[in-house]
Structures are given as C-alpha cells and as structure tokens.
KOLNU-38435 format. One record per residue: residue number from 0; chain; x, z negated, y of N, C-alpha, C in turn. Coordinates in nm, 3 decimals. Each point is the difference from the previous one (the first is absolute). Layout:
N
R     k   c       n_X       n_Z       n_Y      ca_X      ca_Z      ca_Y       c_X       c_Z       c_Y
R   NUM   A         X         Z         Y         X         Z         Y         X         Z         Y
...
This chain:
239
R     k   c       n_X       n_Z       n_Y      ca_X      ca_Z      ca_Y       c_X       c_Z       c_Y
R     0   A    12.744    -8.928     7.214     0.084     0.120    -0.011     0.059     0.008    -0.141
R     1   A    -0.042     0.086    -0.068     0.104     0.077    -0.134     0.145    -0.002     0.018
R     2   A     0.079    -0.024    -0.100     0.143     0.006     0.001     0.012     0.120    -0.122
R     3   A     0.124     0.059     0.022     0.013     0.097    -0.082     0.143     0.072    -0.018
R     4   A     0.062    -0.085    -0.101     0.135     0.015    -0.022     0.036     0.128    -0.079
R     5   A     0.057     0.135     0.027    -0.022     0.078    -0.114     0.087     0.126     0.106
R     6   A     0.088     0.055    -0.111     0.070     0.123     0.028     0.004     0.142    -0.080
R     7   A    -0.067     0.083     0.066    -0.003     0.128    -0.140     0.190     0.057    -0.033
R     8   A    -0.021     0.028    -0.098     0.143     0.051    -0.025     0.014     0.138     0.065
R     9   A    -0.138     0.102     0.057     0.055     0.094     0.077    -0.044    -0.040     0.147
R    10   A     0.110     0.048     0.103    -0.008    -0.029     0.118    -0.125     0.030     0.087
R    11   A    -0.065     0.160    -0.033    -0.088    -0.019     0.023    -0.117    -0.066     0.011
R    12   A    -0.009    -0.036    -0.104    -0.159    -0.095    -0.076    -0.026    -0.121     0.099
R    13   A     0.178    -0.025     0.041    -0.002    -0.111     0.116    -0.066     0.027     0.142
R    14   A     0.083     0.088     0.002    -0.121     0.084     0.151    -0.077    -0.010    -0.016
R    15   A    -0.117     0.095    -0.116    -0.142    -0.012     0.018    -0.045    -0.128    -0.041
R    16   A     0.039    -0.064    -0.071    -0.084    -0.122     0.002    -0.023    -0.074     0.099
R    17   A     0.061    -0.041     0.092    -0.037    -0.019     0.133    -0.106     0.047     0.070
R    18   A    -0.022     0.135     0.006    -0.100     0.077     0.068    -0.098    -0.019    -0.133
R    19   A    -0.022     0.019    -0.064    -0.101    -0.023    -0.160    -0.083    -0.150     0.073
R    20   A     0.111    -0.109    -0.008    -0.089    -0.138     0.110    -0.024     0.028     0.116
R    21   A     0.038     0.031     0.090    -0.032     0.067     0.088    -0.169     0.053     0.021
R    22   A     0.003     0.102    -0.087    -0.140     0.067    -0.031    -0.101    -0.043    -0.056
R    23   A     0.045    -0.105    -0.093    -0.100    -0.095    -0.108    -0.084    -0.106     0.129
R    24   A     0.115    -0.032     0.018    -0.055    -0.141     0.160    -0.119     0.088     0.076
R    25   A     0.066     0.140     0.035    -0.147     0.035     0.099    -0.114     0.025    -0.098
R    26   A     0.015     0.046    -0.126    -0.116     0.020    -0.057    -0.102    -0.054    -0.071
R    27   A     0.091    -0.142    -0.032    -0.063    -0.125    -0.052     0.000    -0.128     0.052
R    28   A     0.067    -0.024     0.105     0.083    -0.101     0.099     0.024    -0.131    -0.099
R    29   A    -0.034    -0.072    -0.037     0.049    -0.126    -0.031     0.151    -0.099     0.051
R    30   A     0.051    -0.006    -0.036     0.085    -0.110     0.040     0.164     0.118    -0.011
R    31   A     0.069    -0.087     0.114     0.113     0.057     0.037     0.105     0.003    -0.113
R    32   A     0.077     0.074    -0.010     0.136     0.012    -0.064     0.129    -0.044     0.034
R    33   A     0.054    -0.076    -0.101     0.190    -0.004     0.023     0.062     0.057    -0.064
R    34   A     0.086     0.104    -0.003     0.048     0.052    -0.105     0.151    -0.011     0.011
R    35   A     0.110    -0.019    -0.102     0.141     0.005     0.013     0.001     0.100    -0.082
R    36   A     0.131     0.084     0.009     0.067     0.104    -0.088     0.127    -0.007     0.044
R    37   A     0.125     0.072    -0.096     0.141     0.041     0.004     0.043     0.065    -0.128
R    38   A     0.040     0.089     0.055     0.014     0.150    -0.087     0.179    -0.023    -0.040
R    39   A    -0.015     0.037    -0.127     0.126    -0.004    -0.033     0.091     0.070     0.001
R    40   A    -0.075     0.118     0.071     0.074     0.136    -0.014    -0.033     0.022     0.161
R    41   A     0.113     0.119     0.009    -0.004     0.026     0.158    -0.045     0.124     0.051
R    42   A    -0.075    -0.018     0.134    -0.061     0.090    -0.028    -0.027     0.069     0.200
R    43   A    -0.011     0.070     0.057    -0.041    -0.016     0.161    -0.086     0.011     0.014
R    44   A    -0.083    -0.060     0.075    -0.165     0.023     0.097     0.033     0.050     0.119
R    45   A    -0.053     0.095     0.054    -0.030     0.071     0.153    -0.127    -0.107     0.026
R    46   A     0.011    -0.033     0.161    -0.131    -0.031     0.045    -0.074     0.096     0.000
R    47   A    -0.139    -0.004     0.042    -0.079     0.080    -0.026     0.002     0.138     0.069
R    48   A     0.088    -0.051     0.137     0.002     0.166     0.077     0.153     0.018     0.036
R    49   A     0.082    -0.076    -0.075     0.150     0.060    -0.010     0.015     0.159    -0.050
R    50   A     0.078     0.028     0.041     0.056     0.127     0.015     0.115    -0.039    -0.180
R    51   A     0.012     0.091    -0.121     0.056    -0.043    -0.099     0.139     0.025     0.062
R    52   A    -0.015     0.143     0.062     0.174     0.076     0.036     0.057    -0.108     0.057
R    53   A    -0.010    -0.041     0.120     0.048    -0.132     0.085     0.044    -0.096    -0.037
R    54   A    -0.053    -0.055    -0.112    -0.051    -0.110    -0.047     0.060    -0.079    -0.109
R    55   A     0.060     0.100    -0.081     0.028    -0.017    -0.112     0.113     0.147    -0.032
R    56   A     0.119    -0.078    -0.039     0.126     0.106    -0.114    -0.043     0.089    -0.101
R    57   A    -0.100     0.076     0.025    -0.093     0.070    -0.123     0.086     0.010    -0.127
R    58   A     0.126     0.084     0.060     0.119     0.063    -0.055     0.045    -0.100    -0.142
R    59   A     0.030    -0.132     0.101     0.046    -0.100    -0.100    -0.108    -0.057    -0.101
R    60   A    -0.117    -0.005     0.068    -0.157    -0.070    -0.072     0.032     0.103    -0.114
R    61   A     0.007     0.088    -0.014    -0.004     0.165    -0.138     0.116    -0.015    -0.065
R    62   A     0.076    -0.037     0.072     0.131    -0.005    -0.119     0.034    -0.144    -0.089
R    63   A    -0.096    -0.088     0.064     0.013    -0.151    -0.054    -0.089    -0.013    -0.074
R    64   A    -0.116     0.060    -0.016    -0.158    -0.002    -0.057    -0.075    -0.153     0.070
R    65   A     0.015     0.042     0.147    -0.071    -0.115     0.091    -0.139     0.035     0.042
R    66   A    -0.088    -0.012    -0.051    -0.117     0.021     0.043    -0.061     0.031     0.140
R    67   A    -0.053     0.039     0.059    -0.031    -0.027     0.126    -0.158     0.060    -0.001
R    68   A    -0.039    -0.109     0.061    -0.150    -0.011    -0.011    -0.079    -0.048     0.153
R    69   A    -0.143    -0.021    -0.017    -0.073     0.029     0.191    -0.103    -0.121    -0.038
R    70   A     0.012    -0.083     0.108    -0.132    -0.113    -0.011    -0.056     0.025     0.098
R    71   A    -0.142    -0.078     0.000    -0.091     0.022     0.061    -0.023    -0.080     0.106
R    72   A     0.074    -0.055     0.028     0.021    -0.085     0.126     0.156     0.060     0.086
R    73   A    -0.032    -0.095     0.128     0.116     0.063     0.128     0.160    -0.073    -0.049
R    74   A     0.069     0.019     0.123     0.125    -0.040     0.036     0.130     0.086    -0.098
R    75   A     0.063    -0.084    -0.022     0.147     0.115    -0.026     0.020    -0.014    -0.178
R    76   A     0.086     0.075    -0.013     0.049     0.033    -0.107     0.064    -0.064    -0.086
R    77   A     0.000    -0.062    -0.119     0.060    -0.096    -0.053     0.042     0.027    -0.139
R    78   A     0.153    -0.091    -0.070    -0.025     0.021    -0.124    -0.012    -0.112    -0.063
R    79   A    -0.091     0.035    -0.097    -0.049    -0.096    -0.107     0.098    -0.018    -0.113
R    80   A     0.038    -0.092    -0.081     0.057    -0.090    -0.105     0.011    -0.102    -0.038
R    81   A     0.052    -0.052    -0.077     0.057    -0.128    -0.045     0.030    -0.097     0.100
R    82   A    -0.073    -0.116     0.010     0.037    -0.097     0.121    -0.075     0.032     0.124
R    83   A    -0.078     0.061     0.008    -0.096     0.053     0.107    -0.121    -0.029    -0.036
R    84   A    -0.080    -0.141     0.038    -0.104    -0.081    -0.070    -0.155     0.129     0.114
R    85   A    -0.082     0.065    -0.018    -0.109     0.031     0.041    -0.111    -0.154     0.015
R    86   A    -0.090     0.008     0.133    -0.124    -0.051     0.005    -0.089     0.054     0.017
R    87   A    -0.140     0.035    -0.042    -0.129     0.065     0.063    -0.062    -0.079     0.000
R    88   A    -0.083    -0.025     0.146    -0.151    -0.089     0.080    -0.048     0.112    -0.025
R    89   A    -0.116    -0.016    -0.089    -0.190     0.089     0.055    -0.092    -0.110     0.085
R    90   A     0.017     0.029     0.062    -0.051    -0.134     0.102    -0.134     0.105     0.116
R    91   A    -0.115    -0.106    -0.043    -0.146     0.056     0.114     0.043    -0.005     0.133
R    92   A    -0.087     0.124     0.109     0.063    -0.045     0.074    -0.164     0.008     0.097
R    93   A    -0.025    -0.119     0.091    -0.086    -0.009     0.060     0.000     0.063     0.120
R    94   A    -0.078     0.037     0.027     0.003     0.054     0.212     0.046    -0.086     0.087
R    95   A    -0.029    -0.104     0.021     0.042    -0.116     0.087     0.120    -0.102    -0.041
R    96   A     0.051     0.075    -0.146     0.066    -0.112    -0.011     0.162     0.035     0.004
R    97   A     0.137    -0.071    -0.035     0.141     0.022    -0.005     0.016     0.165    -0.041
R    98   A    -0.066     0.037    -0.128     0.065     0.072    -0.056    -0.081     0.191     0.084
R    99   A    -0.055    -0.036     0.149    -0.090     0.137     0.038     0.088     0.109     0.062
R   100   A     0.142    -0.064     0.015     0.084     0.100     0.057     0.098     0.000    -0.055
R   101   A     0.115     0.147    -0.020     0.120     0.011    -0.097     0.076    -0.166     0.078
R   102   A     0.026     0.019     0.108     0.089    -0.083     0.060    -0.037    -0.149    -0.042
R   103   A    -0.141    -0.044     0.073    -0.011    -0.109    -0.145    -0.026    -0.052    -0.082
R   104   A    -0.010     0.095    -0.062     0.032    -0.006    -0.209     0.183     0.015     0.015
R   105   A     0.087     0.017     0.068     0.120     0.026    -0.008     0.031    -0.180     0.007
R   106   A    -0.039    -0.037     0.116     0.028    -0.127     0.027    -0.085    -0.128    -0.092
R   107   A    -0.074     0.041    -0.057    -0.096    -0.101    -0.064     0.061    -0.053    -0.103
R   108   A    -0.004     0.186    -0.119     0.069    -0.027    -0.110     0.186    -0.059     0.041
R   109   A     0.043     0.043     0.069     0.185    -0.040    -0.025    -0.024    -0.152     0.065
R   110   A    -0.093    -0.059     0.101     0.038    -0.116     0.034    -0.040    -0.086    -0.160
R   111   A    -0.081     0.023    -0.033    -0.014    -0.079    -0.128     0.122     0.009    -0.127
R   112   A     0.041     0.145    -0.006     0.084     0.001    -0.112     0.114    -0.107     0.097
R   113   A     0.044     0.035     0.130     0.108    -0.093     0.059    -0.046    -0.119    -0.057
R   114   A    -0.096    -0.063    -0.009    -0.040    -0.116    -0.030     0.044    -0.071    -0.112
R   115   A    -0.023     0.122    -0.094     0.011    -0.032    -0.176     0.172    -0.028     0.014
R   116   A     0.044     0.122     0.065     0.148     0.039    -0.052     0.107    -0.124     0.069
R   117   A    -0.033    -0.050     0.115     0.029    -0.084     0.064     0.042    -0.086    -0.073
R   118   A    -0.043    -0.083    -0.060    -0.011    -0.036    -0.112     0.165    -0.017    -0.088
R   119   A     0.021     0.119    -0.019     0.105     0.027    -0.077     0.094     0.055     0.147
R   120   A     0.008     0.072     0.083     0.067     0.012     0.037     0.057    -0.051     0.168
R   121   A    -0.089    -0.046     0.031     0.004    -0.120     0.160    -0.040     0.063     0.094
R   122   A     0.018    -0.040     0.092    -0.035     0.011     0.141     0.048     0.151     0.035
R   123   A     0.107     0.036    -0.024     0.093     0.142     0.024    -0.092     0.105    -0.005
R   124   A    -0.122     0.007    -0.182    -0.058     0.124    -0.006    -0.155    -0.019     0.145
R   125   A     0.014     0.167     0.032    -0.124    -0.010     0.070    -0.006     0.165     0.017
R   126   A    -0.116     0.049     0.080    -0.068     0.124    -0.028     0.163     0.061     0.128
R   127   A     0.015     0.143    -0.024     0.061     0.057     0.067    -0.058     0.150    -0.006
R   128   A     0.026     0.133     0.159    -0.103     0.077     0.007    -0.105     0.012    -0.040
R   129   A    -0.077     0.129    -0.033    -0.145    -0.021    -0.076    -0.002    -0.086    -0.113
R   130   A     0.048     0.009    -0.089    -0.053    -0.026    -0.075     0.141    -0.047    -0.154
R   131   A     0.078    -0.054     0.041     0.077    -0.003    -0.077     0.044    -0.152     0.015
R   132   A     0.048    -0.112    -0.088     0.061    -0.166    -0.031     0.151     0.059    -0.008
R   133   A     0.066    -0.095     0.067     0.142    -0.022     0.026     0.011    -0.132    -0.021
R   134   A     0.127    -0.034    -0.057     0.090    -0.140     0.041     0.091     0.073     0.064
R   135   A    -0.041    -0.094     0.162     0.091     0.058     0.119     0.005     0.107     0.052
R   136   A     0.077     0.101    -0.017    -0.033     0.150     0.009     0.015     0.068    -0.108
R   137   A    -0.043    -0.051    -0.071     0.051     0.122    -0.191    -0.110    -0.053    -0.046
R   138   A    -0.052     0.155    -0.017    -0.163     0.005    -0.096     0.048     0.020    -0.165
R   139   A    -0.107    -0.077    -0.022    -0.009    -0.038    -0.144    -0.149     0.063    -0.043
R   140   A    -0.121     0.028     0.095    -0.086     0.029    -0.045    -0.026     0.114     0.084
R   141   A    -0.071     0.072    -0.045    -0.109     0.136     0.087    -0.131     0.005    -0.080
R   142   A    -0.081     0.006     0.125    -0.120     0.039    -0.068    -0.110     0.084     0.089
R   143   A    -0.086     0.057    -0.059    -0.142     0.081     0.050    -0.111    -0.044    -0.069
R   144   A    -0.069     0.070     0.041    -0.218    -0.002    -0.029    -0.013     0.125     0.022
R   145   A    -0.160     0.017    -0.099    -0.042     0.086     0.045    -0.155    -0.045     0.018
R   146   A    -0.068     0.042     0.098    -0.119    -0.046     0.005    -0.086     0.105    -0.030
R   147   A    -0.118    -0.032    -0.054    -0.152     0.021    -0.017    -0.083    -0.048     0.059
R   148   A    -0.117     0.018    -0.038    -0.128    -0.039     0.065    -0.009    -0.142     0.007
R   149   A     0.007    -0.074    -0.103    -0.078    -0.139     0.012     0.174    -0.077    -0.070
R   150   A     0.096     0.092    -0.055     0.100    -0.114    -0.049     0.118     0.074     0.061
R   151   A     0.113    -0.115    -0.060     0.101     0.085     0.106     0.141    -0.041    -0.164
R   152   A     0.100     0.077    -0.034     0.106    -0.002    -0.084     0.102    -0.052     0.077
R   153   A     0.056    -0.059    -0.034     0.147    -0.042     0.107     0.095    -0.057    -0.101
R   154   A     0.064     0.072    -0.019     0.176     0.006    -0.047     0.099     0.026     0.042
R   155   A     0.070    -0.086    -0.096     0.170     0.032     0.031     0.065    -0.070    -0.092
R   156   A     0.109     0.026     0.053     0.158    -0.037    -0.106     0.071    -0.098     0.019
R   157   A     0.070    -0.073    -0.067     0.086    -0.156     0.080     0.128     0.052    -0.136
R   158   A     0.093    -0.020     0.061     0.143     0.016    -0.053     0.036    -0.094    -0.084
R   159   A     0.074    -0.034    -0.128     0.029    -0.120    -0.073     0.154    -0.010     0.021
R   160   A     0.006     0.103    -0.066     0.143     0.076    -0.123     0.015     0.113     0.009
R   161   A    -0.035     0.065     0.077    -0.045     0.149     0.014     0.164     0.081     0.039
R   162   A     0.053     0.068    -0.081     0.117     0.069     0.037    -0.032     0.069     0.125
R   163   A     0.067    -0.028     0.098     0.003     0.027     0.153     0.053     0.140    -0.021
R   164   A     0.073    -0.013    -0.017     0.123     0.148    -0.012    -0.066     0.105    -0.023
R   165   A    -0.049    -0.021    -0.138    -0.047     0.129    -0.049    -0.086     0.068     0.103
R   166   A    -0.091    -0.043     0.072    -0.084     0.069     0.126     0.061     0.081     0.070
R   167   A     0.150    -0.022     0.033     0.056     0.108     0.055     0.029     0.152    -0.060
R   168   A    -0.026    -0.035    -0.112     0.025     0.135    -0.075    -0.119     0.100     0.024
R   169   A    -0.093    -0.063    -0.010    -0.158     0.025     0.004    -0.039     0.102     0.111
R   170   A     0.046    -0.144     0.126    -0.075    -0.028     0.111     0.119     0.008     0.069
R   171   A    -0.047     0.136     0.136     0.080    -0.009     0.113    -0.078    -0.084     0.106
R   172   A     0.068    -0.050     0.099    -0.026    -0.097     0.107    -0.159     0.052     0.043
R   173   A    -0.093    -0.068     0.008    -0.120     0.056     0.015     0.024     0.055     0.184
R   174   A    -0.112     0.113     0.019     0.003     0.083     0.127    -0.060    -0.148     0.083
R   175   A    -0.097    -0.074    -0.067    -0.113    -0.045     0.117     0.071    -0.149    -0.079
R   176   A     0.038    -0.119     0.071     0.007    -0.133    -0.026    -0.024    -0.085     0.129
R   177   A    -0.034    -0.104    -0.042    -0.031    -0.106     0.062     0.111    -0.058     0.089
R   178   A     0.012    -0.073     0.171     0.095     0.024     0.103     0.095    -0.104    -0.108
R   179   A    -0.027    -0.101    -0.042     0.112    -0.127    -0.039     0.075     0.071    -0.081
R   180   A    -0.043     0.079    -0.046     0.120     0.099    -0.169     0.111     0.026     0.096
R   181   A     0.003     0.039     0.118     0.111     0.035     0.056     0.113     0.116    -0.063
R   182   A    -0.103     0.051    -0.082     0.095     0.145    -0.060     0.066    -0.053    -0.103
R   183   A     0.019    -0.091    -0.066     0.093    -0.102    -0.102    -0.046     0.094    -0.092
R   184   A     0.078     0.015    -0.059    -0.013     0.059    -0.124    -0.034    -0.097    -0.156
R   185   A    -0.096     0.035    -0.092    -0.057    -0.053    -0.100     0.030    -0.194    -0.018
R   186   A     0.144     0.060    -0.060     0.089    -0.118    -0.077     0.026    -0.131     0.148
R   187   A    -0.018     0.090     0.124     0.002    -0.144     0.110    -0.149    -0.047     0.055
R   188   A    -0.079     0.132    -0.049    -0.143    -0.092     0.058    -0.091    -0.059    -0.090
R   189   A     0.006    -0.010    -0.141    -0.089    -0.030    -0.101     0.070    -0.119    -0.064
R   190   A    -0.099    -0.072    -0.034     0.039    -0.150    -0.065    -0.045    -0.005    -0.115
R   191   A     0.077    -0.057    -0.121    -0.060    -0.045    -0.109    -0.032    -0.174    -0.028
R   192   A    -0.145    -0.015     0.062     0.013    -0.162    -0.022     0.027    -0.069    -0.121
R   193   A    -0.005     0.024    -0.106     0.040    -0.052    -0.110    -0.040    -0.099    -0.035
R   194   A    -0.146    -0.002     0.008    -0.106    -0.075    -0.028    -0.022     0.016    -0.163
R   195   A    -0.050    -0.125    -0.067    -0.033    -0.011    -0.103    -0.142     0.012    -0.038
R   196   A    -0.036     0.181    -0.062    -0.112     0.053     0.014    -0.139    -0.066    -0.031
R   197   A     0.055    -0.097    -0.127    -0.148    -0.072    -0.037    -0.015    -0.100     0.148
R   198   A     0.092    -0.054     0.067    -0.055    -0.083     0.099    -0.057     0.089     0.141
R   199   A     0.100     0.085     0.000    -0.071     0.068     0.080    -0.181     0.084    -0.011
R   200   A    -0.004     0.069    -0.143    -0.141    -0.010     0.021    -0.107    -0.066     0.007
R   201   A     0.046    -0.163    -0.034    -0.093    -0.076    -0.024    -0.020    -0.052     0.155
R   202   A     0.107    -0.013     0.047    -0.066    -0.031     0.159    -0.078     0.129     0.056
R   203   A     0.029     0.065    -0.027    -0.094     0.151     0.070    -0.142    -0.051    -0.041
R   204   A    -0.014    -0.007    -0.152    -0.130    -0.005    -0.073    -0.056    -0.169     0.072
R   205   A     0.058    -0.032     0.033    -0.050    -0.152     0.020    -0.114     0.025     0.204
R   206   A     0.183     0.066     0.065    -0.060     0.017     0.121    -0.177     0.138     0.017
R   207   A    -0.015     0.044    -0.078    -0.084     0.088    -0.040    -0.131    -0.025    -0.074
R   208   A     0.019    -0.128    -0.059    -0.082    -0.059    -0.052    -0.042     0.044    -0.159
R   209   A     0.091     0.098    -0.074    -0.029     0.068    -0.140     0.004    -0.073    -0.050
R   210   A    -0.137     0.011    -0.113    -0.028    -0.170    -0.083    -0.040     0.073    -0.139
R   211   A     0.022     0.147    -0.016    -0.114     0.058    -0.097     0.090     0.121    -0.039
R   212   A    -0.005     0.017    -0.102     0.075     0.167    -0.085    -0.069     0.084     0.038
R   213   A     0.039     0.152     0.044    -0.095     0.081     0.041    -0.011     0.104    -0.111
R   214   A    -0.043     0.101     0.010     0.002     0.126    -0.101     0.066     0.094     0.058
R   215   A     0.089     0.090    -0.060     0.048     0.150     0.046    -0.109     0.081     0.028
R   216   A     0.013     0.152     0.084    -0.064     0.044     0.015    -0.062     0.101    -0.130
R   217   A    -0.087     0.065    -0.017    -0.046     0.089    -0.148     0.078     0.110    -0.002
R   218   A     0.054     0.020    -0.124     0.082     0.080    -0.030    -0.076     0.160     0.036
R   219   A    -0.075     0.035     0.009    -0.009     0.103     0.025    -0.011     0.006     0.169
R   220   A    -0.029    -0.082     0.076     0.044     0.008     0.145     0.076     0.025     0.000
R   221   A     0.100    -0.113    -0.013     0.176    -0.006     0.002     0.051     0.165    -0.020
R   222   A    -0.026     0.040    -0.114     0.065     0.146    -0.092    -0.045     0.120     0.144
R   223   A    -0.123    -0.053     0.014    -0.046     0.130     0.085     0.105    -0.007     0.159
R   224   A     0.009    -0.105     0.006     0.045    -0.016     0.160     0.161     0.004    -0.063
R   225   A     0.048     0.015    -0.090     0.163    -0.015    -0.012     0.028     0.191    -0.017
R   226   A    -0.117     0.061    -0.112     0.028     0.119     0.012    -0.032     0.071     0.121
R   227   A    -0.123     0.006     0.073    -0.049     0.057     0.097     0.093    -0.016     0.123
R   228   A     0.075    -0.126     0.041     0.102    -0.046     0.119     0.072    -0.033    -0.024
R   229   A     0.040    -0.091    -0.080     0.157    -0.074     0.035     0.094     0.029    -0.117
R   230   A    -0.059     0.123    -0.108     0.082     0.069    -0.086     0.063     0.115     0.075
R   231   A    -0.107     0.042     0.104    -0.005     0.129     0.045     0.122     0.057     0.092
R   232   A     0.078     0.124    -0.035     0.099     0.016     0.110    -0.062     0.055     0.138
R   233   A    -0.142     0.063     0.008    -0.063     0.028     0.133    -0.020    -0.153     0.046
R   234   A    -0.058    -0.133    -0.047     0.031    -0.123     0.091     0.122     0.016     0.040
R   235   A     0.073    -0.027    -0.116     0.155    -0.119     0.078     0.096     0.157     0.110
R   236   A    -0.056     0.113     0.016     0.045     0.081     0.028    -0.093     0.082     0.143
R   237   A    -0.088    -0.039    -0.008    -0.107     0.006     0.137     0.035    -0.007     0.111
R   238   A     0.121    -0.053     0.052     0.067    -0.001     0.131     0.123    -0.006    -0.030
C-alpha cells in the first residue's frame, strides 16, 4: 500500500483528490492507498445527499467567508480545520471477501484502525453506531466510503485539537444522529484525543502496512474534478 502525506491549500483539491484515487485504482488498479490530510483553514462538507439548508448556518458560513462544500461519499456534515487529522483507504475490494458489503467494509476498516489507535488510547476506544470511534460515548472519529466496481474509498476524520466550539456556529444539531448522541449537543458529544500526530499516523501506516511514497493524482484530473464538482455551487448546492 502507498502512503501519501499531503494537503492542498484549497479545500477543494482535498475533496477531489480522493475521488481522482478513487478513479485511478479502477482504471489502473495497482496497489492500495493511505492518505492523511488537515486543512488549515476551515471549511464545511455536506455528505453527499445532505440537504445544505438543514445542515449548515448558510447565513453565518457568508458572513464569516466559511466555505461550504459536497463530497462524494455518505453520512453527515462536518467541519473541517485545524486539529482535524483526515484518513483515506483505496482499498480492492473482492466478492467473497471483508470488504463486499458497506456494513463490512464499516467493520473491517474501524476494527483495524481500533487496533492501531488502541494503542494510544486503551481499551475505552471502540466502534459506536454505523460507523463512527468513540472513547466511551464521545466520538472522536466519523467516517464513510464510497464504492465502485472493483475498489472501495473509505474515509474519515479523528479529532486532535480540533476547536469543538466553533462547530456550533457552523453546525446546528444534525436532523439524523446516531441513538448514543442522545441529543448532546457538539461540545458534550465530541472528543479531542490529543494524540501526538506523528505517532498517531505512524501506527495507522504501520497497521495498514504503507511501506512506499505514493504519487498525487495528475494535475489536470484533479483541476477538472475540482472545477467541474467540488468548486461547483450546483454540487455543494444539489440538495
């Protein structure tokens, strides 16, 4: 598996590059991807079929110059910044094997990251609803996939340092959450583990097996898929 440490300075470029590997894997397949990113700037993602109105303080996103942008994968709405470490798996996925159903590729990939993270954080962290890592009942991570034909993308987010607070400004209480949230609002259900990032990726990269530098995707992919979608206000504005 490729490792691939690297953050564009626009938020977008981050989106599509994901889907850019994504697309490369089905069209050339070779060997899987790890990728880390964290954006220094802040910014919101809609899941892919969030509703923006719902979803997100438009009002405040326009008067703050907060971006708000649409990925190509499921689940809820999030904001991106400082202290908010990203992972992407491009990981094959066989017919017969772990990764042939969303549910388990949900369980495959998080029992392993539990594995890595364990590690650093004990016995406490473990998978909670679909698809989200808690210590105890306070998530620190969320994540999705999106699948294709022969590979499957699976990401998400793990909390460091991540200003809790500010999400409320953002982000009203999502419509659809998971039963343990218990309606808690932001600042009582989200954890910042406060993990020390180089150790933390190196156990990721270790449990994953990344032994090798990978390449970014070609700049004219990237450009095409940042202007064509994830620049676009008909994406992040589509529902």
């Amino acid at each position: 598996m490729k490792l691939i440490d690297h953050t564009y300075a626009d938020p977008a470029a981050n989106l599509a590059c994901e889907e850019a590997f994504l697309r490369q894997a089905e069209e050339t397949g070779g060997e899987g991807i790890l990728r880390f990113w964290e954006s220094q700037t802040y910014f919101v993602v809609l899941g892919y079929s969030r509703p923006a109105a719902g979803d997100v303080n438009l009002d405040r996103c326009q008067r703050e110059a907060v971006p708000v942008l649409r990925r190509f994968t499921g689940g809820g709405t999030v904001l991106q910044g400082p202290g908010c470490l990203n992972y992407a798996l491009v990981l094959r996925s066989e017919p017969e094997g772990p990764l042939a159903t969303i549910a388990g590729t949900n369980r495959y990939v998080l029992e392993r990251n539990v594995r890595a993270l364990g590690h650093l954080l004990g016995e406490r962290a473990g998978i909670r609803g679909q698809s989200d890592l808690a210590l105890d009942d306070r998530k620190f991570s969320g994540n999705a996939q999106r699948r294709s034909v022969r590979w499957i993308l699976f990401h998400g987010t793990i909390l460091i340092d991540f200003d809790i607070d500010r999400i409320a400004r953002f982000l009203p209480l999502p419509s659809k959450q998971p039963a343990y949230r218990n309606s808690r609002p932001h600042r009582d259900f989200l954890f910042n583990t406060g993990l020390d990032r180089g150790e933390l990726k190196e156990r990721l990269r270790l449990e994953w097996g990344s032994r090798q530098a990978g390449e970014l995707p070609r700049d004219g992919e990237l450009q095409a898929l940042v202007t064509g979608r994830y620049a676009s206000p008909g994406w992040t504005y589509r529902f």
